[in-house]
C-alpha positions in Angstrom: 2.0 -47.0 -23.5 0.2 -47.1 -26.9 1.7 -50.6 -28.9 3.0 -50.4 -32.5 0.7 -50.2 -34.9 -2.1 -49.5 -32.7 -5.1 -47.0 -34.4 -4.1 -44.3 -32.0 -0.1 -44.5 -32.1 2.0 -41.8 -33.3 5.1 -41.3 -35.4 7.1 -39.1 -33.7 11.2 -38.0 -35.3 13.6 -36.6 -32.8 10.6 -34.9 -30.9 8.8 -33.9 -34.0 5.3 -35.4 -34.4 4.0 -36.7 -37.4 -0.1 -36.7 -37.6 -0.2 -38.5 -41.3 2.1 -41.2 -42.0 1.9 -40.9 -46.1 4.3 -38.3 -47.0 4.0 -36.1 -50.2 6.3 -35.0 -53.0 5.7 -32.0 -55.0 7.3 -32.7 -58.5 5.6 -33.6 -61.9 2.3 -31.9 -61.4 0.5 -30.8 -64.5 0.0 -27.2 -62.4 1.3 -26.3 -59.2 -3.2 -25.6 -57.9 -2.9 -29.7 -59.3 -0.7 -30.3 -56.7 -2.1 -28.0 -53.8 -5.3 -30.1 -54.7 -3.8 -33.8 -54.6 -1.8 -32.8 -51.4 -5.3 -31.6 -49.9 -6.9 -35.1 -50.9 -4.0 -37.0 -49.3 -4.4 -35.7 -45.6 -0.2 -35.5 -45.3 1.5 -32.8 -42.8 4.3 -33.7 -45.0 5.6 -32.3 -48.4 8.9 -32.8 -49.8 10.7 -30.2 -52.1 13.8 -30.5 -54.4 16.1 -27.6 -53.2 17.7 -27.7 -56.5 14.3 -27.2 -58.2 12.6 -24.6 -56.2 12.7 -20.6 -56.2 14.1 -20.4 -52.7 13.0 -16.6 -53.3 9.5 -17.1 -53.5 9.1 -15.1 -56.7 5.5 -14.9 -58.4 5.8 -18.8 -59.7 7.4 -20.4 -57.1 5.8 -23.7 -55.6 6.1 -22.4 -52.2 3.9 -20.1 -52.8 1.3 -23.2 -53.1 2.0 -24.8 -50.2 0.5 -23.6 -46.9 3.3 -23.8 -44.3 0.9 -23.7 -41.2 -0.2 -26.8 -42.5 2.4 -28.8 -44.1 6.0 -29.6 -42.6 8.2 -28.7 -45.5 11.0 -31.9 -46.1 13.5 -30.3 -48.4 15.4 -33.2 -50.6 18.8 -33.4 -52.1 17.0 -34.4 -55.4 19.3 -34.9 -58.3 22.9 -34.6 -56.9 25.3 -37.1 -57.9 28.2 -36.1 -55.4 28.4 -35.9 -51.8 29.9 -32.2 -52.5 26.3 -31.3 -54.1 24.4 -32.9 -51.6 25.8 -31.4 -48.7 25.7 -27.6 -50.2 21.5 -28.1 -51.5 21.1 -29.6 -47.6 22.6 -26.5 -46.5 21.1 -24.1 -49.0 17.5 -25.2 -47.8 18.0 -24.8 -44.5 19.7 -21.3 -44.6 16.6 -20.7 -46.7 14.5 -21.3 -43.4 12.7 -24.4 -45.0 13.8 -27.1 -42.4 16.1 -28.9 -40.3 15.2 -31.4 -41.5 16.6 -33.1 -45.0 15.3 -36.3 -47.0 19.1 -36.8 -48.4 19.9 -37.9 -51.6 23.1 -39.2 -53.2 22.4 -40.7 -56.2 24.9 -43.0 -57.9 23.4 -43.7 -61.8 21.7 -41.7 -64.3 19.5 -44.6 -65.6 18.4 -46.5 -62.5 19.0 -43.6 -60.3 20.1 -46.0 -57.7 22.1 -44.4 -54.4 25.3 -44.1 -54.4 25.8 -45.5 -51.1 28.9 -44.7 -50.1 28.5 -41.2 -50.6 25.0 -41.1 -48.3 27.0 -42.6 -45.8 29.6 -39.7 -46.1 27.3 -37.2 -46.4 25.0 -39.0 -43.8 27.9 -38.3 -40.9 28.3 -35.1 -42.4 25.1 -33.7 -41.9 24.6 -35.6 -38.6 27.1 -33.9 -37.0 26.0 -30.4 -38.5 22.4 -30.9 -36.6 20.2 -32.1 -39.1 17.5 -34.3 -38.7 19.0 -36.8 -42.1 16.3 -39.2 -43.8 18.7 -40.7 -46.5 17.3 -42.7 -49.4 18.9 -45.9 -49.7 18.7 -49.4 -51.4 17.3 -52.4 -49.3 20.0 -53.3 -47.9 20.0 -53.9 -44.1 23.5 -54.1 -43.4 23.6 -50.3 -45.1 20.4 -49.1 -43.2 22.5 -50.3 -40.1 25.1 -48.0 -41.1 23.3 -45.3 -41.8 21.7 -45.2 -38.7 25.2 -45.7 -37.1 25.9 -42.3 -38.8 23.5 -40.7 -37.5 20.5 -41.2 -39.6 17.3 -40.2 -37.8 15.3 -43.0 -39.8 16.0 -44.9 -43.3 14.1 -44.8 -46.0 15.0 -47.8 -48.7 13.6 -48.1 -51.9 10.7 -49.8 -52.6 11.5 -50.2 -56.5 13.7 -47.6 -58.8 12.5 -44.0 -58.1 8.9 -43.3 -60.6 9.2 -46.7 -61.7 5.6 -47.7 -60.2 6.8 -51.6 -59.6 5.7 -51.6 -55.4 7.7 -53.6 -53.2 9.9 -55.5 -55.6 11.7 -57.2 -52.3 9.5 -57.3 -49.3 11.4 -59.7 -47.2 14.5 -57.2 -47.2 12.3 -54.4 -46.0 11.1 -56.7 -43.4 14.4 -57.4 -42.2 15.6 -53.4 -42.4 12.7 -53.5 -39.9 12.7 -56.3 -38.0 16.5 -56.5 -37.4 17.7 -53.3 -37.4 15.2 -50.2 -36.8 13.2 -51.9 -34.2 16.5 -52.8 -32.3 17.0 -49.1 -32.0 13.7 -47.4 -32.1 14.8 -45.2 -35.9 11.7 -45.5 -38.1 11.5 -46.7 -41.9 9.8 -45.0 -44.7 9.7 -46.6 -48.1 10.4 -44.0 -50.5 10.3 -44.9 -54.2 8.3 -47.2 -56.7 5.0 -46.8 -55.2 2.8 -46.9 -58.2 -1.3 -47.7 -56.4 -2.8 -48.1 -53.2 -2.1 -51.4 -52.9 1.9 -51.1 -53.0 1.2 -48.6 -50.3 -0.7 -50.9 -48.0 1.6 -53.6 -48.5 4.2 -51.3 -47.1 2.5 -50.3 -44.6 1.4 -54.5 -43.7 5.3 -55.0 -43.6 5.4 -52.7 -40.5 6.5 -49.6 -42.1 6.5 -46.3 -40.2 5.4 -44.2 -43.2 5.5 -44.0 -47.2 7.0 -41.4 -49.3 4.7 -41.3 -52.4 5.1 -38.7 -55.6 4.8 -39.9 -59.1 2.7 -42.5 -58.0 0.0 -39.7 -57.3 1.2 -37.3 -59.5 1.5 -39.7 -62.7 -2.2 -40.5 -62.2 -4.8 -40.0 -64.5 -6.7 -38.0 -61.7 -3.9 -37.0 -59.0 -6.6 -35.8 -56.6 -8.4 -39.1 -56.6 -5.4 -41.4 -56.2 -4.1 -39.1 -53.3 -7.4 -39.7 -51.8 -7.0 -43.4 -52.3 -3.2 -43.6 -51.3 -4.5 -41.8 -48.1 -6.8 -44.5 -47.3 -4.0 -47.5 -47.6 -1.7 -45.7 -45.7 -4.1 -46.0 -42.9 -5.7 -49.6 -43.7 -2.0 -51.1 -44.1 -1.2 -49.4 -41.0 -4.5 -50.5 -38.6 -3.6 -54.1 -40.6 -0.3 -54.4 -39.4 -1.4 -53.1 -35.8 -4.4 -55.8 -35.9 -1.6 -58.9 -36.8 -2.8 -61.0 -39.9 -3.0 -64.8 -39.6 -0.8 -67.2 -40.2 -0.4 -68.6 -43.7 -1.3 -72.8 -44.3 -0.7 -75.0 -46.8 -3.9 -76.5 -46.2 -7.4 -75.3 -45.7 -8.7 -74.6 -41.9 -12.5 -74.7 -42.0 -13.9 -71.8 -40.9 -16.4 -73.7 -38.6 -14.7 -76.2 -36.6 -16.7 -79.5 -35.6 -15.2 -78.9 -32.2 -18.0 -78.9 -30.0 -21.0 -79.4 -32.4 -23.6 -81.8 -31.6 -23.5 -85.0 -33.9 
C-alpha cells in the first residue's frame, strides 16, 4: 500500500477519487472565459459553485455553461447563508438540480469576519449526514470542533486557513497540524484548508503541514493574471505535497556542517 504523501498516492472521499488535490472556486472572475481559463491552468477535477449564486437553469449566462462537467467534479457550496434553515434548503436545491452529492457546507456566523457559525454546521452537519450527502463543512481551526464534525458525519473538515478572501495564509499552522495529527489521521477523514490562501507559498505550506488538499478562489481569482497564478498555485499544491511525502529535517538551534569530519583523513 502506497504511504501518505507519496508521489503516486491518491485522495480518495467515500469512494470518489480525486486526481488534483487543489480545488477551485468559481466566484469573482472578471468574465466567466477568465475563469474557464484559470481553472484550465490549475489542473483541478474540482470546482466549487455557490448554489445561491448560480442559474441552476442553465439559461444563456449561466456559469455552468462554462464549466465542462466531463472534466470537472462540480462541489456545490452553501455560500452565504447565515442560518442552518438556509443552508440545509441551498444543499438540497443543488442536489435536486443534479449538480452533486456532494456539498462544501457553509454556515456562516458574522457578516464582517464571515467566521462559521459553528453550532449551526454542526446541526446542519448531522442533518445532511443522515440525508446521504457527502458534507465537507467549513470550519474554524479548532480541533475539538473538527472532532465533532466528523462525529456528525463529516466526510472530511475543511478549517480556515485565515478569514475567507483575506489572502493572510496559514495564520495558525500548529492548530491545523493538530486537526491533522490528532484527529483526521486517527480516523482516516481528510483535511482541506479552505480560506485565506492568498500565493503559492500559503499553499505549499499547507500542503508541508500534511494537508489532503486546498480549496483556493480569490487567491487566483484576485490576481493580477488569474491564469498565471492558477498555474503557479497548481505547482505548490504538488511541491507541498511531494515535500510533506519526502519528510523535511529536523530544525537545530545550531549549525550542522554539511560535511562532517567523520571519516576524513587528517
Amino acid at each position: 500500500m502506497e504511504k501518505r504523501g507519496q508521489k503516486k498516492d491518491k485522495l480518495i472521499i467515500k469512494g470518489i477519487e480525486f486526481s488534483s488535490r487543489l480545488w477551485v472556486g468559481t466566484g469573482k472572475y472578471r468574465s466567466f472565459e477568465e475563469m474557464a481559463q484559470a481553472l484550465d491552468a490549475s489542473g483541478t477535477d474540482v470546482v466549487t459553485v455557490s448554489v445561491r449564486r448560480v442559474d441552476l437553469k442553465r439559461s444563456a449566462e449561466s456559469l455552468l455553461n462554462y464549466i465542462d462537467l466531463k472534466k470537472y467534479k462540480i462541489l456545490p457550496n452553501t455560500a452565504g447563508c447565515y442560518t442552518v434553515e438556509d443552508a440545509l434548503r441551498y444543499a438540497r436545491l443543488g442536489r435536486e438540480a443534479g449538480l452533486s452529492d456532494m456539498v462544501k457546507l457553509e454556515v456562516i456566523g458574522d457578516e464582517e469576519t464571515l467566521f462559521p457559525d459553528v453550532i449551526g454546521l454542526l446541526q446542519a452537519t448531522e442533518t445532511l449526514a443522515k440525508e446521504g450527502f457527502i458534507v465537507f463543512p467549513y470550519t474554524n481551526d479548532d480541533p475539538v470542533m473538527a472532532k465533532r464534525l466528523i462525529d456528525a458525519g463529516a466526510s472530511c473538515v475543511m478549517p480556515l486557513g485565515a478569514p475567507i478572501g483575506s489572502g493572510l495564509g496559514i495564520r495558525n499552522p500548529y492548530n491545523i497540524k493538530i486537526i491533522i495529527e490528532t484527529v483526521a489521521s486517527r480516523c482516516g477523514c481528510p483535511v482541506v484548508v479552505d480560506a485565506g490562501v492568498g500565493t503559492a507559498s500559503d499553499a505549499a505550506i499547507a500542503m508541508e503541514l500534511g494537508c489532503d488538499a486546498v480549496l483556493i478562489n480569490t487567491g487566483i481569482a484576485g490576481a493580477k493574471d488569474p491564469v498565471a497564478m492558477a498555474n503557479a498555485m497548481k505547482h505548490a499544491v504538488l511541491a507541498g505535497r511531494l515535500s510533506f511525502g519526502a519528510g523535511r529535517i529536523s530544525k537545530k538551534l545550531y549549525a550542522t556542517a554539511s560535511s562532517p569530519l567523520e571519516g576524513m583523513l587528517l
